[in-house]
C-alpha positions in Angstrom: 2.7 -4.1 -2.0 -0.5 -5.3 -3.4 -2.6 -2.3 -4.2 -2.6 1.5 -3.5 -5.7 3.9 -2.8 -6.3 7.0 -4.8 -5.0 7.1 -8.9 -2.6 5.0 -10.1 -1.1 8.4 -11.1 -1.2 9.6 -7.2 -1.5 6.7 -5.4 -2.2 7.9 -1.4 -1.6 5.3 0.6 -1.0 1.5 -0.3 -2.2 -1.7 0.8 0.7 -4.2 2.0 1.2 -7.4 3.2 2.6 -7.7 6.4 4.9 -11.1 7.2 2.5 -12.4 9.5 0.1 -12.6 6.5 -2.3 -9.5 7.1 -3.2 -7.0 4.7 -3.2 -3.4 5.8 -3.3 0.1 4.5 -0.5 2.5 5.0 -0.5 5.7 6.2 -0.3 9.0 3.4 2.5 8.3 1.1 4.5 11.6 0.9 4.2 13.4 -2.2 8.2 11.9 -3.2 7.0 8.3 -2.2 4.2 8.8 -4.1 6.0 10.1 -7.6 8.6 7.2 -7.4 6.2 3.9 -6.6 3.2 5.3 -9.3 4.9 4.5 -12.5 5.4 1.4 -11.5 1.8 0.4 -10.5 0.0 -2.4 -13.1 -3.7 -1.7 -11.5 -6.1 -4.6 -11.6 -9.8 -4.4 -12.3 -12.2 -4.5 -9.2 -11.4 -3.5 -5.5 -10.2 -5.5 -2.7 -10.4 -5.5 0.7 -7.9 -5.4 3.8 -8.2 -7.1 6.7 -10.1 -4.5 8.5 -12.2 -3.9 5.9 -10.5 -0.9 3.9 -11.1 -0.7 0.1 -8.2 -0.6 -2.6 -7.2 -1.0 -5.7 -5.2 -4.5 -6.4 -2.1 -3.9 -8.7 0.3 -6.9 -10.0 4.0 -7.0 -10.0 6.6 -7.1 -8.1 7.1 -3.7 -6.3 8.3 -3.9 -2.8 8.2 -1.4 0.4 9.7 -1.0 3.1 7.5 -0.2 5.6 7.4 0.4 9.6 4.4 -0.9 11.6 3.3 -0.2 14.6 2.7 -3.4 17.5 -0.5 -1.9 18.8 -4.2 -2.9 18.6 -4.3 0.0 15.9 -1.4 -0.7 14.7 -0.1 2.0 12.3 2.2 1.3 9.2 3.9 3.4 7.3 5.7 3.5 4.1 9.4 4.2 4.7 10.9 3.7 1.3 10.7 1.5 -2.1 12.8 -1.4 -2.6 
């Protein structure tokens, strides 16, 4: 995980990189996703940018998802869980 969208009280969906290097947002965090990964988001001044051009907010540390991502064009990832 390297940054979330919305609050870093409410996050809404994250921005995670994937293991072939690209940086993508996820789909809507549920609201019980959302609850356990915000305390332990350290946001970073400024925004950043994913591959396709979406806007987040870095954040340090070491927080890792799991996630499930789709193989398509569009592909579509999702948070499954927090690590």
């Amino acid at each position: 995980m390297v940054g979330f969208t919305g609050t870093a009280r409410h996050p809404r969906a994250l921005a995670v990189q994937l293991p072939d290097g690209r940086l993508a947002l996820s789909q809507r965090l549920t609201t019980a996703l959302s609850s356990v990964i915000a305390p332990r988001l350290v946001p970073q001044p400024g925004r950043a940018f994913t591959n396709a051009g979406g806007s987040y907010t870095p954040a340090r540390g070491d927080t890792v998802v799991e996630v499930v991502a789709g193989t398509t064009r569009h592909a579509v990832v999702t948070v499954a869980r927090l690590r």
